[in-house]
C-alpha positions in Angstrom: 22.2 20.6 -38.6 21.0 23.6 -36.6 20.3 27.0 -38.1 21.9 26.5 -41.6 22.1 29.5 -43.4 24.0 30.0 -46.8 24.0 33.2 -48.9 24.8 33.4 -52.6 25.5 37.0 -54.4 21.5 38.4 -54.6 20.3 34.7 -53.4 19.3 33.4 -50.0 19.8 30.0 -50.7 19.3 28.5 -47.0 17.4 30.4 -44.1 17.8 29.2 -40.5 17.4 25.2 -41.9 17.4 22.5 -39.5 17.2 18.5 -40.1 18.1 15.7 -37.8 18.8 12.3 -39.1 18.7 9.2 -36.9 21.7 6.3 -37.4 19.9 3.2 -39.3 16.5 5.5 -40.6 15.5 6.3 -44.2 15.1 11.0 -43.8 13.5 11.8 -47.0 14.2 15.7 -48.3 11.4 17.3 -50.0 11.1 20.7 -51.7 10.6 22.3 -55.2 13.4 23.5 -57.6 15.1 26.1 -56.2 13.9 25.1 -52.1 17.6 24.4 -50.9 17.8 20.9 -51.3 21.0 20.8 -52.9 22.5 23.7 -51.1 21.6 22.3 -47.6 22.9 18.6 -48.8 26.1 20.3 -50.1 26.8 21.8 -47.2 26.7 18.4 -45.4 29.1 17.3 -47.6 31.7 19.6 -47.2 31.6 21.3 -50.4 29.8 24.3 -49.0 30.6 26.2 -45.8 27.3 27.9 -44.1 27.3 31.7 -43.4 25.8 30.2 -39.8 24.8 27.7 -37.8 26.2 24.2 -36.1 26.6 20.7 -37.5 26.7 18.1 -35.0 27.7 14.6 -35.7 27.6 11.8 -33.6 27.2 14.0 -30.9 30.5 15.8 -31.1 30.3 19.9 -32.5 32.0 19.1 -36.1 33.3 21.8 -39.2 33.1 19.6 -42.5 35.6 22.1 -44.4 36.1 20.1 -47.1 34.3 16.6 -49.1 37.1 14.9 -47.5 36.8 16.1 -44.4 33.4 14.9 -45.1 34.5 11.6 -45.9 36.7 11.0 -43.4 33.5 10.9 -40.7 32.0 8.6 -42.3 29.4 11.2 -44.6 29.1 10.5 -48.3 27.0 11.9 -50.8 25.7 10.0 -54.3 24.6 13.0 -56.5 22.2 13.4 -59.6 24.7 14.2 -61.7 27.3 11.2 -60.7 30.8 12.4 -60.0 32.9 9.4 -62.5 35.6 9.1 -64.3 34.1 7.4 -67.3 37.6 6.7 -68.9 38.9 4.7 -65.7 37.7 1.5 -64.7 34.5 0.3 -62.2 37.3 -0.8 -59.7 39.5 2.8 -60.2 36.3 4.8 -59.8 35.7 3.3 -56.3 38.6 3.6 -54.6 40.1 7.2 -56.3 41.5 9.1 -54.1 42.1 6.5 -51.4 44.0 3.2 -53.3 45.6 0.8 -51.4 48.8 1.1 -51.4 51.9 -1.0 -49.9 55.5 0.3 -49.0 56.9 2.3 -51.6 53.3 4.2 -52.4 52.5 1.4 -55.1 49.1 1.2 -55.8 47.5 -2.2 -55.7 45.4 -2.6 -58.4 44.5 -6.3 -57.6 43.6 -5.2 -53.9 41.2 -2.7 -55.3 39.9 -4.8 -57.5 39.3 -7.7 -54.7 37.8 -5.2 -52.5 35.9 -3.9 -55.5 34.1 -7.4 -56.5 33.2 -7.5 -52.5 31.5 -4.4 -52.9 29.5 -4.9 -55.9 28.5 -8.4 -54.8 27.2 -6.6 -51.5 24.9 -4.4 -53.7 23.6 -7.5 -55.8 25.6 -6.9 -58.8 28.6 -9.0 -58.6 28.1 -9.5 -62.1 29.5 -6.3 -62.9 33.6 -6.9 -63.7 35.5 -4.5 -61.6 38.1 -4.0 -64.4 35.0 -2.6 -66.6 35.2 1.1 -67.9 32.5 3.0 -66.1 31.8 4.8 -69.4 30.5 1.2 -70.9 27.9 0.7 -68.3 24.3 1.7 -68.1 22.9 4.3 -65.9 21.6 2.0 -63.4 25.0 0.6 -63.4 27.1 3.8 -62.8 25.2 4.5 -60.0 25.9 1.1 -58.3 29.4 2.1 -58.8 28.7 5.0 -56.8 27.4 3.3 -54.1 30.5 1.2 -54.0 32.6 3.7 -54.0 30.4 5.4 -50.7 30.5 1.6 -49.4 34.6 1.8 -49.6 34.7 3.9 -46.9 33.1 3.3 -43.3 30.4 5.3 -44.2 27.9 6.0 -41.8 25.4 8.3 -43.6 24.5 8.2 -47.4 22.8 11.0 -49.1 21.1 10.0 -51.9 20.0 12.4 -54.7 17.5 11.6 -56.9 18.5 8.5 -57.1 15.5 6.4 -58.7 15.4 9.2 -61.6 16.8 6.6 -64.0 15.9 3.5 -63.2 13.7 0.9 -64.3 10.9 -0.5 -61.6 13.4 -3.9 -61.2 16.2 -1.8 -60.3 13.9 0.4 -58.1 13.4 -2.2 -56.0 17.3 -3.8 -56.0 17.9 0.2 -54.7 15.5 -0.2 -51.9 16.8 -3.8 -51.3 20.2 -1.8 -50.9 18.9 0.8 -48.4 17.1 -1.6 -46.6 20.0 -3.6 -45.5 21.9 -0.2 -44.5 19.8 1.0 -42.7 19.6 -2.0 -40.6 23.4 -2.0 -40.4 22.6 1.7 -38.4 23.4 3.6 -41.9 21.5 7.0 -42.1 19.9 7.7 -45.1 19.3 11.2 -46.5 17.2 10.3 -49.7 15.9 13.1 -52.0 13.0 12.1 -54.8 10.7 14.1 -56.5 8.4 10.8 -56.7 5.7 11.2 -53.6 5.4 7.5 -54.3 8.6 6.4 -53.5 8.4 8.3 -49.9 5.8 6.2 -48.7 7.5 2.9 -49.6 10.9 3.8 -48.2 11.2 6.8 -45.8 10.5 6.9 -41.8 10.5 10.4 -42.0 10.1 14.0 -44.1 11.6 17.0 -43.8 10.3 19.5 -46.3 12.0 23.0 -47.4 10.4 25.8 -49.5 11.8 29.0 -50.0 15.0 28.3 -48.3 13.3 27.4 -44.6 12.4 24.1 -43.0 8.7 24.4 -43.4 7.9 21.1 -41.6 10.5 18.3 -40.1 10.5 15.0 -38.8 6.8 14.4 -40.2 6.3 10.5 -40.5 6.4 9.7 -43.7 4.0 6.7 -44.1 1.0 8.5 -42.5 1.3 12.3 -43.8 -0.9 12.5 -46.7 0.2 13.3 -50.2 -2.0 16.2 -50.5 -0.6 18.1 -47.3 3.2 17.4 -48.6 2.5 19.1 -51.5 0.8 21.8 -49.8 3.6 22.0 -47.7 5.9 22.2 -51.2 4.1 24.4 -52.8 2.4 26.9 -50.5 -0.4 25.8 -52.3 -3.0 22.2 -53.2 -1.9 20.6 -56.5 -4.3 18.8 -57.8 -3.0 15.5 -59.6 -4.7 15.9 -63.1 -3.6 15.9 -66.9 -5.1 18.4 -68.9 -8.3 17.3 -70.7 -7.5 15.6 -74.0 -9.8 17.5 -76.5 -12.7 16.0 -78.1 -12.2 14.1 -81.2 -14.0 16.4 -83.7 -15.7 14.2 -86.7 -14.1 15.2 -90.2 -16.1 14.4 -93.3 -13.2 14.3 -95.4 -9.9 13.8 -95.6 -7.7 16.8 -94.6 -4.1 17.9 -93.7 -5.0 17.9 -90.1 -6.6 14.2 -90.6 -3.1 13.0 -92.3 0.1 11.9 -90.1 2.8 14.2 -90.0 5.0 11.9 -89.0 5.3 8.2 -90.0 7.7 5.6 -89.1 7.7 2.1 -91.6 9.3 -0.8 -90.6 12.0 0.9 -88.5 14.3 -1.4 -86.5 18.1 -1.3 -85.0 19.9 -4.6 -84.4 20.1 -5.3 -80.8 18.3 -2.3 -79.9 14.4 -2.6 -81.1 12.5 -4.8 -83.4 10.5 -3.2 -86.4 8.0 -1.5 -85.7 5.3 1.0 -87.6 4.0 4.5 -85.7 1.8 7.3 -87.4 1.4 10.5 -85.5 -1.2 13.6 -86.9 -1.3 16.8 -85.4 -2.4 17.9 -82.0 -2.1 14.1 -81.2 0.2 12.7 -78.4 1.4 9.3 -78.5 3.2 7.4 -75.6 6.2 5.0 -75.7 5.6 2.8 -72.4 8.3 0.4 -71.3 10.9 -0.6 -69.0 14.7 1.0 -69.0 16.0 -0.8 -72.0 13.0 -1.5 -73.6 14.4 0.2 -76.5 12.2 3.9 -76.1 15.0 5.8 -76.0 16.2 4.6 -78.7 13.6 4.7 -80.9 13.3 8.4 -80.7 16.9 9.3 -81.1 16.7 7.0 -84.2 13.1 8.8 -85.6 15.5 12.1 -84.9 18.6 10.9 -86.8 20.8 10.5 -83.7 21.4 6.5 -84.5 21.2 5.2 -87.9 18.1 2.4 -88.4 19.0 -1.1 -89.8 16.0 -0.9 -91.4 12.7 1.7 -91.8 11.8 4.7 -93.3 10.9 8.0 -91.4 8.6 10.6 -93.5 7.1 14.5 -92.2 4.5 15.3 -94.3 5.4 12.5 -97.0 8.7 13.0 -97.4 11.4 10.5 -96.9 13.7 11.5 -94.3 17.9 10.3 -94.7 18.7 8.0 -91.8 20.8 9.1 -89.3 21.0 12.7 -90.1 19.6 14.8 -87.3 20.2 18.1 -90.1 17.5 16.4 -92.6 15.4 15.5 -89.4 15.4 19.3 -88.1 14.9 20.8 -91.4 11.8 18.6 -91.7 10.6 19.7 -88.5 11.8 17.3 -86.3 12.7 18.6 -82.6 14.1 16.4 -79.9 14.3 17.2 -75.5 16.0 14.9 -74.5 16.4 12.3 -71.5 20.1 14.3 -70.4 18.7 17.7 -71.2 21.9 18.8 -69.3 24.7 16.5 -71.0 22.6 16.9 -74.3 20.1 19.3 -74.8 21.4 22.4 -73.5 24.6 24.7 -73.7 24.8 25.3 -69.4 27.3 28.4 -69.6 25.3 30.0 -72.2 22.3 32.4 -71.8 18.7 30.8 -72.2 18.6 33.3 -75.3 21.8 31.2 -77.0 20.3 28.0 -75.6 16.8 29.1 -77.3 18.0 30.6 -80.3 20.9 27.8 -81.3 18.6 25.9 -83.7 17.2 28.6 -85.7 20.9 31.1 -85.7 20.5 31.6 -89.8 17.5 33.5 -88.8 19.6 36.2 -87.2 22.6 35.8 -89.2 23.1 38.8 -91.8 26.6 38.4 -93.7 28.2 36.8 -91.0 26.6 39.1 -88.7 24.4 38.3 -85.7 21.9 40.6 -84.8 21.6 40.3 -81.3 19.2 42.4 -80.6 16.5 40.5 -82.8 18.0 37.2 -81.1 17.1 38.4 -77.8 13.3 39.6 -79.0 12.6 36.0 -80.6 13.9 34.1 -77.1 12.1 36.4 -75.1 8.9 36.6 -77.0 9.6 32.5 -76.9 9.8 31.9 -73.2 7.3 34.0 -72.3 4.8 31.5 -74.7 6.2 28.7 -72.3 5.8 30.9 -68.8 9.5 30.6 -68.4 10.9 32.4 -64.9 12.8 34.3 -64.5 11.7 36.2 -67.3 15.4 37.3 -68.2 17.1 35.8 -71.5 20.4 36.9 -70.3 20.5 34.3 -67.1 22.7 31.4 -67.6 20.7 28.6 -68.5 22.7 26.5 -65.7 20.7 29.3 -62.8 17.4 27.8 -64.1 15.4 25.1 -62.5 14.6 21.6 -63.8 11.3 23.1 -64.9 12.5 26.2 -66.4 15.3 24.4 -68.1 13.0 22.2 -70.0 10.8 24.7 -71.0 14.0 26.2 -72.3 14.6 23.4 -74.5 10.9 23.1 -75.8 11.3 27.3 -76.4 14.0 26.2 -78.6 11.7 24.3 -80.9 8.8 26.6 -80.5 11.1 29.2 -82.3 12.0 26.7 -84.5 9.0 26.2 -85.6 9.0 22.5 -85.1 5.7 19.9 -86.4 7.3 16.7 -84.6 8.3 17.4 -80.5 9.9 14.2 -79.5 10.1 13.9 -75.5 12.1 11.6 -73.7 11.3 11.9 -69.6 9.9 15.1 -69.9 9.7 16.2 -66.1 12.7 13.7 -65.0 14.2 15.4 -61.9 11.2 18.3 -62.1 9.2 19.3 -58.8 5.8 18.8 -58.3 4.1 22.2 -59.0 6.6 22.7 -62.3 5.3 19.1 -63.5 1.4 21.0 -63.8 2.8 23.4 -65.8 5.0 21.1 -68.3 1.7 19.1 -68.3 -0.2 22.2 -69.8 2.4 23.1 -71.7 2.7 19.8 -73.7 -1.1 19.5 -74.2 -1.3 23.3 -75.2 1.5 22.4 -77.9 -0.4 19.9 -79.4 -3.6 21.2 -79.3 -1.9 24.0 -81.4 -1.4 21.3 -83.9 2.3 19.8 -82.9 2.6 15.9 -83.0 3.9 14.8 -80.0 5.8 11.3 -79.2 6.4 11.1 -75.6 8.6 9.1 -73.0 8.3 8.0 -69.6 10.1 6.1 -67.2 6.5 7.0 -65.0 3.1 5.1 -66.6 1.0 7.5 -64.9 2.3 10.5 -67.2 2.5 8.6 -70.1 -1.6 7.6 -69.4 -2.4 11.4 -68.2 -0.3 13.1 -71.6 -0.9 10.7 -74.1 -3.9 9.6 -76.7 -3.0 6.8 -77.9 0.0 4.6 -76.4 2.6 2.0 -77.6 3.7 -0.7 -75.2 7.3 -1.5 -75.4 8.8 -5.0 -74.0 12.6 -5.9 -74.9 12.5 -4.0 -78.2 9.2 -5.2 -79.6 5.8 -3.2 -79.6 3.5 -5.6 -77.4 0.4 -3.5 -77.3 -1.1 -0.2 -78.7 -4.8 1.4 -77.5 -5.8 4.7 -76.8 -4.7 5.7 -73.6 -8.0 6.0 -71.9 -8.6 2.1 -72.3 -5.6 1.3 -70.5 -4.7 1.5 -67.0 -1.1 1.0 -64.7 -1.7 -1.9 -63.8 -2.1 -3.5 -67.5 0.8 -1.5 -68.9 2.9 -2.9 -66.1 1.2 -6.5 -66.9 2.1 -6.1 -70.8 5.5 -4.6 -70.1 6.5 -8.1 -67.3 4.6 -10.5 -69.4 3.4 -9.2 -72.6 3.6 -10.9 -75.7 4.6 -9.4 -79.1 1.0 -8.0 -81.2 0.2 -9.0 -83.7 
């Protein structure tokens, strides 16, 4: 790609980009929210055309006018948000748009689903039944089927978005398994990851963008140090550091700020997590740590009211909460950002004043009136707490970065006025530079006196955010300490081989 430009009404989106990829190497794509990732990988894909430049493909001048045409070369792109039909089956999902057919146009279901099992078995997950509905399966499990339905092509470069963002360290490694033996079938991989980590295991080489431009290419990926990538991101050194936890201040007697606001007693769902007990007092952040699965997840949408326990008690401030009602959860104080904040936390064609102001409406409600104008004032005076850009309520939410978007939902509960902020993967698909700011924002909330229960598919975070942590292994708590006495490697340890505590 030479030259890439790509204009949007009042946006430069690309500016003069180039990247070259090599048949059977690993190109990682780096750049903040808003750089041109997506733009420039959309416009490989067909579903963008540039305002300029070339595109040349196995040496030949090419114009990819459409995803198809795309396609048809042999280019296919796995997305973030995975493009599936969750109604049709693992089998339909891979070959839409291209069945096999025989005389007559008649699909042939049991070719598909032949060809299907051949794919997945390829990947390492022949397990999974190609007559399965793609809606039943996990995360880890959809995108599989995505690569399946790349694979079902000759495909000759994959671009791969994010693609780690919901996986477990296991399935980390099956994916790298995967591009490992593509790549050394002379597949190209494009591979885009906010996780520096990942880079160093898997890529070759970096290209990074910022602002729209190629601000370095081709750099080896194994020996360019961290520190100069995200110089190279941000314009600017980000240091790697959680804010300082605050000092524990010795209280002679007993006070409100001494009691939990939130406690959890013997809560349990069948299949899904064992019981366990949690207390959390203000300004305190605890950590759930785990593997996908563990049963984190879960345990916060259940403290919220999303899932109804089995078992257990949730109380805010002593009172007894009604299972499963997220209405008795919020009007206790209860606020929730969670893992989809697209799917489920946020209203995308709305304005980040709607998105902000949704949970607290009765506020500026007046006889069936809304008062719009003292809407907007709230949201604003809101997101301007958080350091939320663009500072313009009326942007669709959907415009925002990954950064900006969650600090939309936390706005939301700031307004609320919530006591409880439950967060599950906080900074999931958020750059380097906004991950800093979330990081002061979280510690800021709580030293304001929020409880916090935090999330995180990454043990780092969990061990720079949180006080105190809860080790999570197949639905039973196997450990809690405060977070200073633990380290990666033991959480890792607990969460492969840990035994329940007792």
């Amino acid at each position: 790609m030479s030259g890439i430009t790509k204009s949007f009404p009042g946006v430069r989106a690309l500016d003069g980009v180039d990247l070259d990829v090599q048949a059977g190497e690993v190109h990682c794509l780096l750049g903040q929210n808003g750089a041109g990732k997506s733009t420039l990988i959309k416009v490989l894909a067909g579903a963008h055309q540039p305002d300029e430049g070339a595109i040349t493909w196995r040496g030949e001048p090419v114009t990819l006018r459409s995803p198809i045409a795309a396609m048809r070369l042999g280019i296919a792109t796995i997305y973030q948000e995975l493009d599936l039909v969750e109604g049709l089956s693992v089998a339909e999902n891979v070959f839409l748009g291209h069945e096999p057919t025989s005389a007559g146009f008649v699909v042939r279901g049991r070719d598909a689903k032949a060809a299907t099992a051949a794919l997945l078995k390829r990947l390492g997950h022949g397990e999974v039944a190609p007559g399965t509905l793609v809606g039943d399966l996990s995360a880890a499990g959809q995108q599989i089927v995505s690569m399946a339905r790349a694979l079902s092509h000759d495909v000759r470069l994959i671009v791969m978005d994010e693609p780690s963002a919901a996986l477990d360290p296991d399935e980390v490694d099956n994916l790298f398994r995967i591009v490992g033996d593509l790549t050394a079938e002379g597949v190209a991989v494009v591979y885009i990851s906010h996780r520096l980590e990942e880079i160093r295991r898997i890529g070759d080489r970096v290209t990074v963008l910022k602002d729209g431009r190629a601000v370095a290419g081709g750099l080896p990926a194994k020996d360019t140090p961290t520190r100069d990538v995200v110089a190279l991101m941000t314009g600017r050194n980000v240091e790697y550091v959680f804010p300082p936890r605050p000092e524990p201040v010795p209280v002679p007697v007993a006070t409100s700020l001494t009691q939990p606001v939130l406690r959890v007693r013997n809560l349990s769902r069948e299949g899904e997590f064992a019981p366990l007990d949690l207390e959390i007092r203000p300004g305190e952040i605890v950590g759930l740590a785990g593997l996908v699965g563990s049963g984190r997840s879960e345990v916060l949408e259940t403290i919220y009211g999303a899932r109804k326990p089995t078992t257990g008690q949730v109380s805010v401030e002593g009172r007894d909460l009604r299972p499963g009602s997220v209405r008795a959860a919020v009007r206790a104080g209860l606020g929730l950002a969670p893992e989809e904040r697209k799917a489920q936390g946020l209203l995308m064609l709305e304005s980040v004043t709607r998105n902000v102001s949704v949970s607290s409406m009765s506020r500026f409600s007046y006889g069936g009136w809304l008062d719009r104008g003292r809407e907007r004032e709230a949201a604003l005076k809101a997101t301007r707490e958080l350091s939320l850009r663009p500072d313009n309520p009326s942007a669709p939410v959907r415009t925002l970065s990954g950064g900006n978007q969650q600090k939309a939902v936390l706005a939301r509960w700031l307004l609320r006025g919530c006591k409880v902020l439950l967060l599950d993967e906080p900074t999931r698909g958020v750059d380097v530079g906004a991950r800093a700011e979330l990081y002061a924002v979280i510690r800021r909330l709580a030293d304001d006196g929020l409880a916090v229960l935090l999330v995180s598919s990454e043990v780092p975070e969990v061990l720079g955010l949180a006080d105190r942590v809860l080790v999570l292994r197949e639905g039973r708590v196997v450990h809690e300490a405060p977070a200073k006495e633990l380290t990666e490697h033991r959480v890792l340890d607990l969460v492969m081989e840990g035994t329940p505590a007792t």
